[in-house]
PyMOL Python script that loads the backbone (N, CA, C, O; Angstrom):
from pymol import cmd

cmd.read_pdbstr("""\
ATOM      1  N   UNK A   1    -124.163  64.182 -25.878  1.00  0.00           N
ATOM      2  CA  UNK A   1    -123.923  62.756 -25.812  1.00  0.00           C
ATOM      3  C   UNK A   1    -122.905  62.314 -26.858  1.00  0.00           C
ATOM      4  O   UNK A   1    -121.991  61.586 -26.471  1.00  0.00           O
ATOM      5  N   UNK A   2    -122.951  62.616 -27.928  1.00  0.00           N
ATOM      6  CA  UNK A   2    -121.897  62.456 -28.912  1.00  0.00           C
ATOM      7  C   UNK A   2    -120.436  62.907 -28.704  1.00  0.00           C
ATOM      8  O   UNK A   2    -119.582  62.238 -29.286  1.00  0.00           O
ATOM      9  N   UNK A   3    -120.007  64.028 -27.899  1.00  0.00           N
ATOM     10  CA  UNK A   3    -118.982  64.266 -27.426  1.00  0.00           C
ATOM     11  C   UNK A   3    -117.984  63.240 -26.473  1.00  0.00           C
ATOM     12  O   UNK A   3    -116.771  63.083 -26.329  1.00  0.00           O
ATOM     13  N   UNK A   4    -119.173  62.671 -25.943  1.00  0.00           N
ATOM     14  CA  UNK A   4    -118.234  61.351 -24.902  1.00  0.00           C
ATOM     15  C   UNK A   4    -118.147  60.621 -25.871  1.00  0.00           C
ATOM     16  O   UNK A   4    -116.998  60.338 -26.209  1.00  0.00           O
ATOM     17  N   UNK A   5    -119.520  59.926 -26.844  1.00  0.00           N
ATOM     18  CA  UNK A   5    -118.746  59.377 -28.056  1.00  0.00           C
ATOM     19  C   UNK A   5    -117.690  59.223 -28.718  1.00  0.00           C
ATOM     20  O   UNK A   5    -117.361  58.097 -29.093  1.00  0.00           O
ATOM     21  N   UNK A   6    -116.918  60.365 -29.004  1.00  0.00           N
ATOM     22  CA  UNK A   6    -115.898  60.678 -29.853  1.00  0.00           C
ATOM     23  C   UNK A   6    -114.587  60.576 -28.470  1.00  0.00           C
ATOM     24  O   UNK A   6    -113.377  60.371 -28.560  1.00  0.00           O
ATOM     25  N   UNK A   7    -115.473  60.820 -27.249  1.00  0.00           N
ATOM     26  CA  UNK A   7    -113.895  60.781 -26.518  1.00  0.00           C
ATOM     27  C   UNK A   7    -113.599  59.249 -26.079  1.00  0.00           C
ATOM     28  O   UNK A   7    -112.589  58.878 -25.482  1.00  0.00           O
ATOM     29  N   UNK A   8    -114.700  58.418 -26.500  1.00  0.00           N
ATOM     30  CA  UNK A   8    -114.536  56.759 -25.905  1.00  0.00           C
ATOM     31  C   UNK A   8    -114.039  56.622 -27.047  1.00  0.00           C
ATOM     32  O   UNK A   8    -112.896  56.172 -27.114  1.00  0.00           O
ATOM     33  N   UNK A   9    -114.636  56.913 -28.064  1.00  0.00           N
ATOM     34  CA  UNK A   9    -113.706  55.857 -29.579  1.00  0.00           C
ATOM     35  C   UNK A   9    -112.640  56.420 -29.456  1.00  0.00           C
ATOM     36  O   UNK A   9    -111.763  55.591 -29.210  1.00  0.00           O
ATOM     37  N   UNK A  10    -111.940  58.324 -29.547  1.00  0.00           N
ATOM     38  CA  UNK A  10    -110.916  58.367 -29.356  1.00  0.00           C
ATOM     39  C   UNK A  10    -109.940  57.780 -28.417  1.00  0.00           C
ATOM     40  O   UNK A  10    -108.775  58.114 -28.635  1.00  0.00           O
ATOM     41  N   UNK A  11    -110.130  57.039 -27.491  1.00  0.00           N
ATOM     42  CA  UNK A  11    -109.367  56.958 -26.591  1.00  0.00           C
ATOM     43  C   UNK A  11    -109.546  55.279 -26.828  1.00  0.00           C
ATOM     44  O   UNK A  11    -108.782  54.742 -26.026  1.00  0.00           O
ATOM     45  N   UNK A  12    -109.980  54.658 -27.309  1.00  0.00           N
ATOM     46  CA  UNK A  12    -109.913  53.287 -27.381  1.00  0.00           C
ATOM     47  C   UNK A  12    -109.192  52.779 -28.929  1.00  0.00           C
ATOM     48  O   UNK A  12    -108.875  51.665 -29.348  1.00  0.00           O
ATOM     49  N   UNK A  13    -109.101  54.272 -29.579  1.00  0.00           N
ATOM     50  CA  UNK A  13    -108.768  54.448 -30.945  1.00  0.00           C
ATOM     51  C   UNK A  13    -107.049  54.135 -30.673  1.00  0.00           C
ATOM     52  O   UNK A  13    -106.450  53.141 -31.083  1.00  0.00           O
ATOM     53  N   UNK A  14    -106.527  55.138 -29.963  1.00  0.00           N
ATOM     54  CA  UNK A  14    -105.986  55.407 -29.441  1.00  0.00           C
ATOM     55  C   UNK A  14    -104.503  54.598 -28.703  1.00  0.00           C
ATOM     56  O   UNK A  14    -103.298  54.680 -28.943  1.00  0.00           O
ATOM     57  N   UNK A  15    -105.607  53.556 -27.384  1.00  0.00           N
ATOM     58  CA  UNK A  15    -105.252  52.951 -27.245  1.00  0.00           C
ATOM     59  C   UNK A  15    -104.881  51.554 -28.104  1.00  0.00           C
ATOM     60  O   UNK A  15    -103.733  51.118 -28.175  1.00  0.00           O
ATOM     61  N   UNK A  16    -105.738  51.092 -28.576  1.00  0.00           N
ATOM     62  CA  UNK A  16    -105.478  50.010 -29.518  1.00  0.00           C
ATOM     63  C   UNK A  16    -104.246  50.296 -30.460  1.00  0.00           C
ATOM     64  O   UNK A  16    -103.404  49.398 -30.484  1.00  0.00           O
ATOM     65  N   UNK A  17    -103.980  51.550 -31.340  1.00  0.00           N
ATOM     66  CA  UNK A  17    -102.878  51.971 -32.307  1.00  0.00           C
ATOM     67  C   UNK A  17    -101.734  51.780 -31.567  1.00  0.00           C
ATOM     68  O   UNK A  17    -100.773  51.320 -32.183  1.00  0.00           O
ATOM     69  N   UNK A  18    -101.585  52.052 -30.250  1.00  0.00           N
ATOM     70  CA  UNK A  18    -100.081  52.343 -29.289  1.00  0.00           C
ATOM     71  C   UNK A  18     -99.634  50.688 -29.495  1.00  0.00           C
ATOM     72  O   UNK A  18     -98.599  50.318 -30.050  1.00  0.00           O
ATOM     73  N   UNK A  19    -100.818  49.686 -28.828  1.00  0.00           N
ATOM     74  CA  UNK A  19    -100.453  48.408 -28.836  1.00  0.00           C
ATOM     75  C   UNK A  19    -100.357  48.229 -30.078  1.00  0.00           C
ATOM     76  O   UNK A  19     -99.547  47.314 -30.223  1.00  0.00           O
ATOM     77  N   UNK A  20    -100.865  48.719 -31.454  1.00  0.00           N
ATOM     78  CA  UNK A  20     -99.977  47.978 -32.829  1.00  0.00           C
ATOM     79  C   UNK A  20     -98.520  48.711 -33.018  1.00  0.00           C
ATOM     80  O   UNK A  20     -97.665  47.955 -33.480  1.00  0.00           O
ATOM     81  N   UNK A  21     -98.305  49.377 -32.880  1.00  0.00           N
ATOM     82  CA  UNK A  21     -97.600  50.490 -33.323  1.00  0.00           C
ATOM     83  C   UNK A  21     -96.230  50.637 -32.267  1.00  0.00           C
ATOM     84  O   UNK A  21     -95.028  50.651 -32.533  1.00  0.00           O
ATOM     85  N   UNK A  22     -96.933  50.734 -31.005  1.00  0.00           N
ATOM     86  CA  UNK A  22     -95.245  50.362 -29.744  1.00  0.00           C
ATOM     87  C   UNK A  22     -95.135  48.813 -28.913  1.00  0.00           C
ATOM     88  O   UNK A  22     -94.171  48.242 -28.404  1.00  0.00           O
ATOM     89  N   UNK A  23     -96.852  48.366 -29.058  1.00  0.00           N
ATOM     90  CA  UNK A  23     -96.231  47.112 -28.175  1.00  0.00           C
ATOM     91  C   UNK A  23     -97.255  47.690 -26.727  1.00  0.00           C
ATOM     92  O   UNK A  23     -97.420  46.880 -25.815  1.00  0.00           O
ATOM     93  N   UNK A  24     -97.683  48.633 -26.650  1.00  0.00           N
ATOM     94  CA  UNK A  24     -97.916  48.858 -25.169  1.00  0.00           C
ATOM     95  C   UNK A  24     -98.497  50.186 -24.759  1.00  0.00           C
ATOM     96  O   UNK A  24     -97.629  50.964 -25.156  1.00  0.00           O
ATOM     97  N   UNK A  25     -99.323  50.820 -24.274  1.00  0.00           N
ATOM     98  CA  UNK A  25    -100.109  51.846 -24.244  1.00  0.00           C
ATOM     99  C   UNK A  25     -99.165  52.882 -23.879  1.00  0.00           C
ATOM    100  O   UNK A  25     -98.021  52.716 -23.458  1.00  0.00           O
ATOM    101  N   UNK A  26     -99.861  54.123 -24.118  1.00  0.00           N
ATOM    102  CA  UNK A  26     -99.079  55.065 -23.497  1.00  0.00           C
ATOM    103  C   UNK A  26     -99.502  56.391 -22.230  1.00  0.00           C
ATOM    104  O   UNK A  26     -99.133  57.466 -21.759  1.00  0.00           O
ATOM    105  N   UNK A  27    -100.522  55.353 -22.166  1.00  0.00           N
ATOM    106  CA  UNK A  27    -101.681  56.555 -21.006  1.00  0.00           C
ATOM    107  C   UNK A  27    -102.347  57.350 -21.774  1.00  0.00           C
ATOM    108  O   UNK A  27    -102.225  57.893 -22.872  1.00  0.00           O
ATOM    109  N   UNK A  28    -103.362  57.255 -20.597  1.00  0.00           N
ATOM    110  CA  UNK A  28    -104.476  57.880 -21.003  1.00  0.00           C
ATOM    111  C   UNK A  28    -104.865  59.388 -21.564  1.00  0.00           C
ATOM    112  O   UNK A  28    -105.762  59.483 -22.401  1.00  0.00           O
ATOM    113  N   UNK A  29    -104.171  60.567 -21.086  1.00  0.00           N
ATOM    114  CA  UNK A  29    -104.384  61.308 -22.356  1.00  0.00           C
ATOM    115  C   UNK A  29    -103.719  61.554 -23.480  1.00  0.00           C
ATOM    116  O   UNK A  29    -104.101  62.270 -24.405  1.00  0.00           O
ATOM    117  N   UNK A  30    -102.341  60.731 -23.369  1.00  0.00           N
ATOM    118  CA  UNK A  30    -101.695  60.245 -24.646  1.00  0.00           C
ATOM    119  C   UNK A  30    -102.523  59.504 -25.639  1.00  0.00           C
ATOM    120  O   UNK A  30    -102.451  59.762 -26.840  1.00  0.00           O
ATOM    121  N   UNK A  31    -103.283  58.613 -25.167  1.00  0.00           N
ATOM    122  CA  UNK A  31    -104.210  58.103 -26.085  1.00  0.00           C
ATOM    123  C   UNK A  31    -104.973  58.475 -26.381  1.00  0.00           C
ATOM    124  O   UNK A  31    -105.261  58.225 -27.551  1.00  0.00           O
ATOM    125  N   UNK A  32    -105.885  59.334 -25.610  1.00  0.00           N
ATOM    126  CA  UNK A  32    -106.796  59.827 -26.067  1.00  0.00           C
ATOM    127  C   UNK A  32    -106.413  60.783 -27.154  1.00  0.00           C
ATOM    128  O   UNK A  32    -107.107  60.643 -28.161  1.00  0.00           O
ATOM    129  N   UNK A  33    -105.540  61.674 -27.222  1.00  0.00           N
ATOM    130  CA  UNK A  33    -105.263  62.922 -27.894  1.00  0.00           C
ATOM    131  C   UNK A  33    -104.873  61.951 -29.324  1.00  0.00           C
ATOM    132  O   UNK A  33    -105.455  62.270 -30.360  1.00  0.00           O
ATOM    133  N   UNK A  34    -103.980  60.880 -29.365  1.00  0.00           N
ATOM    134  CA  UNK A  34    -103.785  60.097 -30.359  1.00  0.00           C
ATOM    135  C   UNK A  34    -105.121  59.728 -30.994  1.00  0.00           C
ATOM    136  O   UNK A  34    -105.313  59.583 -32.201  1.00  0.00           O
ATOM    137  N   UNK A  35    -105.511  59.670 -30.569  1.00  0.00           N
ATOM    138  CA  UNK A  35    -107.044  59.296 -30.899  1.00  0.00           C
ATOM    139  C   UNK A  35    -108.200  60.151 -31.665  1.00  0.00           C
ATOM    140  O   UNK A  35    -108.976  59.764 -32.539  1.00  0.00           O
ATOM    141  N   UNK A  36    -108.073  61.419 -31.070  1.00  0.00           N
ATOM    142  CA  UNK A  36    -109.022  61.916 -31.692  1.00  0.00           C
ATOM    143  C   UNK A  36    -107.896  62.650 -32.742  1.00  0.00           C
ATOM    144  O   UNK A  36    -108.150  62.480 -33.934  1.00  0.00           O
ATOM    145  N   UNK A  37    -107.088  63.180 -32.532  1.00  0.00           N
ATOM    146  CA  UNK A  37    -106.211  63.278 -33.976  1.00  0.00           C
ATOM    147  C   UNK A  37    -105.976  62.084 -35.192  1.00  0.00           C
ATOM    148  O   UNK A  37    -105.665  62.163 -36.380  1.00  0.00           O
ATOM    149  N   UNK A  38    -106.215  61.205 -34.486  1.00  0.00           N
ATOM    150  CA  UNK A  38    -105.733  59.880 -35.803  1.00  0.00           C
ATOM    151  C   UNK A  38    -107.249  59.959 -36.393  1.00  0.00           C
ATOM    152  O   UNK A  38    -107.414  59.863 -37.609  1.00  0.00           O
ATOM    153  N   UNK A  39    -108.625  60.178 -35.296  1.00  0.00           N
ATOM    154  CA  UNK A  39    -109.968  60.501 -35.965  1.00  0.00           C
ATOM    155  C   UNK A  39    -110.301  60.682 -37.499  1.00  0.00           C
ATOM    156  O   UNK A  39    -110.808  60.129 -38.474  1.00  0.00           O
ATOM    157  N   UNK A  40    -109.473  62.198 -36.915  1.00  0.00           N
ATOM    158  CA  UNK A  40    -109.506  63.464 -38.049  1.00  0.00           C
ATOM    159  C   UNK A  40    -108.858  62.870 -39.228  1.00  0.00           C
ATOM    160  O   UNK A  40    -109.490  62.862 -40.284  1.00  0.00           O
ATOM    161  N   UNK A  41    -107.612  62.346 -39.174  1.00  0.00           N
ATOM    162  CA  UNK A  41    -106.598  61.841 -39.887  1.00  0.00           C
ATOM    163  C   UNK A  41    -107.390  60.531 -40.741  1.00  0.00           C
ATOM    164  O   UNK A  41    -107.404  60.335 -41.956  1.00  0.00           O
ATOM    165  N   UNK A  42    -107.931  59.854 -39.815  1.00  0.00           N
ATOM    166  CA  UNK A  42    -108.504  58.747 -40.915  1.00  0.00           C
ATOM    167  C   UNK A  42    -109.322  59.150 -41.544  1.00  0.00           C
ATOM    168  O   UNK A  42    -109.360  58.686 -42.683  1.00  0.00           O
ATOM    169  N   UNK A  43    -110.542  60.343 -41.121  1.00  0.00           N
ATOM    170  CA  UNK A  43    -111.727  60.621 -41.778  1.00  0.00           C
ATOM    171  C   UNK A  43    -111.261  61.484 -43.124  1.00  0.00           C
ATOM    172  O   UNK A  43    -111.925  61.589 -44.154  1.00  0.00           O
ATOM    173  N   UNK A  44    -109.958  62.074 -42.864  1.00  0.00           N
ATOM    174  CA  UNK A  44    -109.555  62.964 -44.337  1.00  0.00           C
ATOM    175  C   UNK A  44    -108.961  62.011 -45.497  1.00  0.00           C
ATOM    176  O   UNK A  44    -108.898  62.337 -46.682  1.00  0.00           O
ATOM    177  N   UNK A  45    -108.490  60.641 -44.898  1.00  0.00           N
ATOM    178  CA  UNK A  45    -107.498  59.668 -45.389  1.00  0.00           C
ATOM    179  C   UNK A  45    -108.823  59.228 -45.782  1.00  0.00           C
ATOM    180  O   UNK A  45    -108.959  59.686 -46.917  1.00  0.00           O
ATOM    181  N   UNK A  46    -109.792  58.642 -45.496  1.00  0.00           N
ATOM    182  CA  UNK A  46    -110.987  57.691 -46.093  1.00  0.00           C
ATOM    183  C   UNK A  46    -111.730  58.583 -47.203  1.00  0.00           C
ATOM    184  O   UNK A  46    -111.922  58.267 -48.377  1.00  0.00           O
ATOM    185  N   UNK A  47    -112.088  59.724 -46.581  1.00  0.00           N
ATOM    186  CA  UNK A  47    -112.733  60.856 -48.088  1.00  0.00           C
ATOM    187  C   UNK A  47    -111.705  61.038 -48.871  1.00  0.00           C
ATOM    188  O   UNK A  47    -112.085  61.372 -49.994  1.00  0.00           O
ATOM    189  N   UNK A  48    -110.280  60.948 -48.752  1.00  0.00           N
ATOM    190  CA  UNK A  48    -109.777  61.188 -50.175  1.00  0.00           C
ATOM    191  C   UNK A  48    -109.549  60.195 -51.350  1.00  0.00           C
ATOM    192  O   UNK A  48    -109.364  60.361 -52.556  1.00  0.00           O
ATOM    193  N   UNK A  49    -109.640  58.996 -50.474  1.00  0.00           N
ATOM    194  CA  UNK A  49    -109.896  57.364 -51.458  1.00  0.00           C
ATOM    195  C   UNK A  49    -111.248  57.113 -52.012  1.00  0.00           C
ATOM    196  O   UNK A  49    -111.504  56.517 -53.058  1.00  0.00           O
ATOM    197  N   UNK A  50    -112.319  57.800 -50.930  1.00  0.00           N
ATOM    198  CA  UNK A  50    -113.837  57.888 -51.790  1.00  0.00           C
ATOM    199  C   UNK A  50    -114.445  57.120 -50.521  1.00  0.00           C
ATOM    200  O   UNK A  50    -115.639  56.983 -50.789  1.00  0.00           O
ATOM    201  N   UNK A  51    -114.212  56.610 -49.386  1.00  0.00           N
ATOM    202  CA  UNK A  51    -114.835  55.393 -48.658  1.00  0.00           C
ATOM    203  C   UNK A  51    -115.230  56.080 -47.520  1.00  0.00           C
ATOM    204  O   UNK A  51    -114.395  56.527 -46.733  1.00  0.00           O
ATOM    205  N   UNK A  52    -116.588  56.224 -47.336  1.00  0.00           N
ATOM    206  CA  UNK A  52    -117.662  56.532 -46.161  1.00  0.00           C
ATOM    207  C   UNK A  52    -117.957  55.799 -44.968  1.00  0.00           C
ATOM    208  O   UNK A  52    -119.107  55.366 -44.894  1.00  0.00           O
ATOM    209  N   UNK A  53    -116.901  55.475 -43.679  1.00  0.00           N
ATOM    210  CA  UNK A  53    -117.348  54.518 -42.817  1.00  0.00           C
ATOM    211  C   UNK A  53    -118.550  55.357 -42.416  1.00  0.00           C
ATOM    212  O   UNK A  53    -118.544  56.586 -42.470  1.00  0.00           O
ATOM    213  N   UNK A  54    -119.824  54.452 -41.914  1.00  0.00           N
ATOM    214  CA  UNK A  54    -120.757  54.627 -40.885  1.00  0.00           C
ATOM    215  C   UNK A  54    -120.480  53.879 -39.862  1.00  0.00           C
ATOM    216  O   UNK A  54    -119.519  53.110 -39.903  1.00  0.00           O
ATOM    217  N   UNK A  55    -121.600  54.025 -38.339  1.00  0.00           N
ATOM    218  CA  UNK A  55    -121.666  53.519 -37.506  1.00  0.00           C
ATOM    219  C   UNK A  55    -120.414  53.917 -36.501  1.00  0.00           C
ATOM    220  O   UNK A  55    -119.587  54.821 -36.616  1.00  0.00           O
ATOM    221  N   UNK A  56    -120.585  52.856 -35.414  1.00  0.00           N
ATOM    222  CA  UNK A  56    -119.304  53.293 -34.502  1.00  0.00           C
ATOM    223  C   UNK A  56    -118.306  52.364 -34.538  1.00  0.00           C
ATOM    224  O   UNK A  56    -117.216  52.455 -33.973  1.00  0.00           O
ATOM    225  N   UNK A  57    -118.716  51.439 -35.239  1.00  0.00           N
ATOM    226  CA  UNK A  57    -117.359  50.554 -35.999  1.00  0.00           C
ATOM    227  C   UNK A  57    -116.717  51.080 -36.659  1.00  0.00           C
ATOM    228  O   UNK A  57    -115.517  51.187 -36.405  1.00  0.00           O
ATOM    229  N   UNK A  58    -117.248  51.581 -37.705  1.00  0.00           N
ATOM    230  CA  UNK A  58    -116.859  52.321 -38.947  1.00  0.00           C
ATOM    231  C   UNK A  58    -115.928  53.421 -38.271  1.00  0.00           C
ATOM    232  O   UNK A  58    -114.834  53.624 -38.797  1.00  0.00           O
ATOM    233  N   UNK A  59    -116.421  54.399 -36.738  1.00  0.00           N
ATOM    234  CA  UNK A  59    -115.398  55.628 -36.692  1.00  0.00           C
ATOM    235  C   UNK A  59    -114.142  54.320 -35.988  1.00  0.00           C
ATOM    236  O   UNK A  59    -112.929  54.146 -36.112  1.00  0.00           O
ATOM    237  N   UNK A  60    -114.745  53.946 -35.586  1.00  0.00           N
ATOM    238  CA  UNK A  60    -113.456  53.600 -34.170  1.00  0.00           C
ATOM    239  C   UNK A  60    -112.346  52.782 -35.385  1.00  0.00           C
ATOM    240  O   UNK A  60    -111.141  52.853 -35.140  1.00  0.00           O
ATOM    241  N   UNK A  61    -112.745  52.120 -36.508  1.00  0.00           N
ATOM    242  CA  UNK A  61    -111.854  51.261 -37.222  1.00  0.00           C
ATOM    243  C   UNK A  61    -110.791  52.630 -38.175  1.00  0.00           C
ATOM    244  O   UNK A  61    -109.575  52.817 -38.142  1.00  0.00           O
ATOM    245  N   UNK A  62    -112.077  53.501 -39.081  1.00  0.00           N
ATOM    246  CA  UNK A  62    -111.197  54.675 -39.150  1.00  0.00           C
ATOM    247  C   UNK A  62    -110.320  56.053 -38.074  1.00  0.00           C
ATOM    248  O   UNK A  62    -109.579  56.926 -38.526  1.00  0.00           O
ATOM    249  N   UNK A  63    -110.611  55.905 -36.980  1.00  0.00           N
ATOM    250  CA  UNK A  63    -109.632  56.230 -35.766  1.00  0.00           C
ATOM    251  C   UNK A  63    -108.635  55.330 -35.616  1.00  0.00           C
ATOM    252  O   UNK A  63    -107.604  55.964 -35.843  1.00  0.00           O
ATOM    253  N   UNK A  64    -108.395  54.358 -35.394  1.00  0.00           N
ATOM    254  CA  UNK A  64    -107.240  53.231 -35.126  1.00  0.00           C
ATOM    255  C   UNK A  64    -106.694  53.631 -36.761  1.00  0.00           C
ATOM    256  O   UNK A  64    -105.893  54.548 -36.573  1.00  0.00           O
ATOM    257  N   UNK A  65    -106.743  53.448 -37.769  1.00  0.00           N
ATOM    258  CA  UNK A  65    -105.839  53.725 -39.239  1.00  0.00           C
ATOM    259  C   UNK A  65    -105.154  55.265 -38.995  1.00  0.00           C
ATOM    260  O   UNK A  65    -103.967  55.588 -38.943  1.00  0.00           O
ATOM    261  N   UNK A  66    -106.272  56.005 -38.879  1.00  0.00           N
ATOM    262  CA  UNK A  66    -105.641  57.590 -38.692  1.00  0.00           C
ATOM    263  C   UNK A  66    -104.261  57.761 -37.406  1.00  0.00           C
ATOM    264  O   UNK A  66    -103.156  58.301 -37.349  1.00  0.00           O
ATOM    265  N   UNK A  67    -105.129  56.956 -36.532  1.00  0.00           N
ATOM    266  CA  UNK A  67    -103.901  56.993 -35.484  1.00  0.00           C
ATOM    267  C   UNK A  67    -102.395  55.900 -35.688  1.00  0.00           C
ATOM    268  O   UNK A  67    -101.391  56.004 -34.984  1.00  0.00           O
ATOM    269  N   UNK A  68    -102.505  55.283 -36.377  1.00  0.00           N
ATOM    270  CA  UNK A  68    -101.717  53.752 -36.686  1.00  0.00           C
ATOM    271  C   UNK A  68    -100.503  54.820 -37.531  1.00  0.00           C
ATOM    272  O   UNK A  68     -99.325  54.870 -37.179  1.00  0.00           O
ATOM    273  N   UNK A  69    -101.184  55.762 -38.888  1.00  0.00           N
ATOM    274  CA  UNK A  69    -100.853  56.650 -39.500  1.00  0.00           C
ATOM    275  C   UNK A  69     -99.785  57.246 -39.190  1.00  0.00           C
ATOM    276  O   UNK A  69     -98.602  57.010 -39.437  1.00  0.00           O
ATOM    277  N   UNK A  70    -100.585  58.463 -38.327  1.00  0.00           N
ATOM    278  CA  UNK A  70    -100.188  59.705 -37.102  1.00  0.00           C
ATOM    279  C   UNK A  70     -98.949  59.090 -36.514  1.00  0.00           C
ATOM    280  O   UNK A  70     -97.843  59.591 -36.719  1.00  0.00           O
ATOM    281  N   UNK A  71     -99.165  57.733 -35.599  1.00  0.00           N
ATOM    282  CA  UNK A  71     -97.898  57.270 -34.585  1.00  0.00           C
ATOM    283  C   UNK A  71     -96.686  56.902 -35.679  1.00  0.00           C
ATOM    284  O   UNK A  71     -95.605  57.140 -35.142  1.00  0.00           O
ATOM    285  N   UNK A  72     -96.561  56.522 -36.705  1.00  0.00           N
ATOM    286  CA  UNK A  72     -95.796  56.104 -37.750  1.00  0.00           C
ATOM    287  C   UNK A  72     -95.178  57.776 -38.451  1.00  0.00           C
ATOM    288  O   UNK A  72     -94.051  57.989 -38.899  1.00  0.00           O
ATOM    289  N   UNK A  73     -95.920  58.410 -38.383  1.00  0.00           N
ATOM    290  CA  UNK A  73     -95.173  59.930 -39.385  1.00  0.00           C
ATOM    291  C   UNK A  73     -94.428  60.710 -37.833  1.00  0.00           C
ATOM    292  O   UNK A  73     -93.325  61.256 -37.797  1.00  0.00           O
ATOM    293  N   UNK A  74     -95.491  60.541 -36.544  1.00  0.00           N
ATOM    294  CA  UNK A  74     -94.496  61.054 -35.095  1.00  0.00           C
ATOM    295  C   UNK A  74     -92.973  60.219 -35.242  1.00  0.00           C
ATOM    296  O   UNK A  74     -91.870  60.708 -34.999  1.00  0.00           O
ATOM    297  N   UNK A  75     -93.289  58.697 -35.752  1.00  0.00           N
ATOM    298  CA  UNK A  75     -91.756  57.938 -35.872  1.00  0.00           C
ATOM    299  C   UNK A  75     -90.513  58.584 -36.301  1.00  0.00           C
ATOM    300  O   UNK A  75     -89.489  59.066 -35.817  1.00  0.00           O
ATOM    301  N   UNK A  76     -91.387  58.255 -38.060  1.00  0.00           N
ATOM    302  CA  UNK A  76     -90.157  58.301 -38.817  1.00  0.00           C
ATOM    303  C   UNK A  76     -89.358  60.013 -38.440  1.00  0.00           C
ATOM    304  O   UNK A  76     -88.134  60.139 -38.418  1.00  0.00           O
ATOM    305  N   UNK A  77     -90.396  61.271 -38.155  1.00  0.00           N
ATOM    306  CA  UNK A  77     -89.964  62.519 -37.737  1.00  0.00           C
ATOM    307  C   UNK A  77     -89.335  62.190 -36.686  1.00  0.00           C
ATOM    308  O   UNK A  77     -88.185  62.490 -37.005  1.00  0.00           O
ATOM    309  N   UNK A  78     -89.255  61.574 -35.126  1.00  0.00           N
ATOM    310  CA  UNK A  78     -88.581  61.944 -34.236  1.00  0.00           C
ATOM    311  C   UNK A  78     -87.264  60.758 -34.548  1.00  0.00           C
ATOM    312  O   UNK A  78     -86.274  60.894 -33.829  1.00  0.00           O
ATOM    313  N   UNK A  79     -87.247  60.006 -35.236  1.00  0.00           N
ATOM    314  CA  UNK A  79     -85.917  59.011 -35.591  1.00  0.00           C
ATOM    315  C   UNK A  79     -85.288  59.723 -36.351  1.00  0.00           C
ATOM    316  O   UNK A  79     -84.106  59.382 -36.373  1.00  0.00           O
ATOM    317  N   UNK A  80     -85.592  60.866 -37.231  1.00  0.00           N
ATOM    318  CA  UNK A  80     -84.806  61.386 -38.208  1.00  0.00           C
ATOM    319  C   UNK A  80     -84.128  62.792 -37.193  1.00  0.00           C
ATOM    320  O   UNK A  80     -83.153  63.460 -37.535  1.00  0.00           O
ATOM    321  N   UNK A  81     -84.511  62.888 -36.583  1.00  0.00           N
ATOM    322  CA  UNK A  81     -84.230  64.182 -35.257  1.00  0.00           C
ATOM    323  C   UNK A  81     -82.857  63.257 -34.467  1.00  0.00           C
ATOM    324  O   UNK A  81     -81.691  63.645 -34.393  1.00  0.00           O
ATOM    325  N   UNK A  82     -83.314  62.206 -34.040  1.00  0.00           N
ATOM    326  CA  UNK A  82     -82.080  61.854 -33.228  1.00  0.00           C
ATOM    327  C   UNK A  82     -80.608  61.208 -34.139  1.00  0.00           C
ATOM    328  O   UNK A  82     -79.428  61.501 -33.948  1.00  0.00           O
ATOM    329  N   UNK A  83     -81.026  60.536 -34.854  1.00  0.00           N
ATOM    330  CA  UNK A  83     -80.076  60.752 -36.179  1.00  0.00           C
ATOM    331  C   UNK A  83     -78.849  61.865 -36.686  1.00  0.00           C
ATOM    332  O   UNK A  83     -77.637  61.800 -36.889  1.00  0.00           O
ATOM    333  N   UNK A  84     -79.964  62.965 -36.767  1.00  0.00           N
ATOM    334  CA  UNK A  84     -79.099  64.335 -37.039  1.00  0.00           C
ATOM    335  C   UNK A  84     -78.476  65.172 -36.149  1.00  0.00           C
ATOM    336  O   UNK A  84     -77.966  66.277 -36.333  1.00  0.00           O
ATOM    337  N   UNK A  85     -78.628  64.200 -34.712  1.00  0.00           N
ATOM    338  CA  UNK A  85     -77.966  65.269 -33.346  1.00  0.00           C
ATOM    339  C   UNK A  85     -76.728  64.689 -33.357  1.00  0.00           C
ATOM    340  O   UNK A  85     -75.859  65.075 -32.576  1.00  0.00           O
TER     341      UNK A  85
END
""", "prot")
cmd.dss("prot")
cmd.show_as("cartoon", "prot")
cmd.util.cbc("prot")
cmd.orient("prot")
């Protein structure tokens, strides 16, 4: 049961970051995968400041940061790629 867990917050994680971050979703296993990677990303980003979300607020708010993150470092890397062609 916890596995769909992690794949609804990821994917709502997900989705929500695309709309801060591009303006507009990017489908569904684009988001999702954004999602449970930005997961990981917020949960290493929150233990290294010291801050323990609980609950499923707590993951889905640290999923949307991890992913907000993630879509911002995919940026600045693929803008610095087309730049140098």
């Amino acid at each position: 049961m916890y596995f769909i867990w992690y794949l609804l917050i990821g994917l709502t994680a997900g989705w929500i970051a695309n709309l801060i971050v591009k303006g507009e979703g990017s489908g569904l296993v684009v988001n999702l995968v954004v999602g449970l990677i930005g997961g990981v990303l917020g949960g290493w980003l929150f233990s290294a400041v010291g801050l323990v979300p609980t609950g499923k607020l707590g993951s889905l708010v640290t999923a949307v940061i991890g992913a907000i993150v993630l879509l911002w470092i995919v940026s600045l890397l693929t803008h610095k790629k087309i730049r140098n062609s």
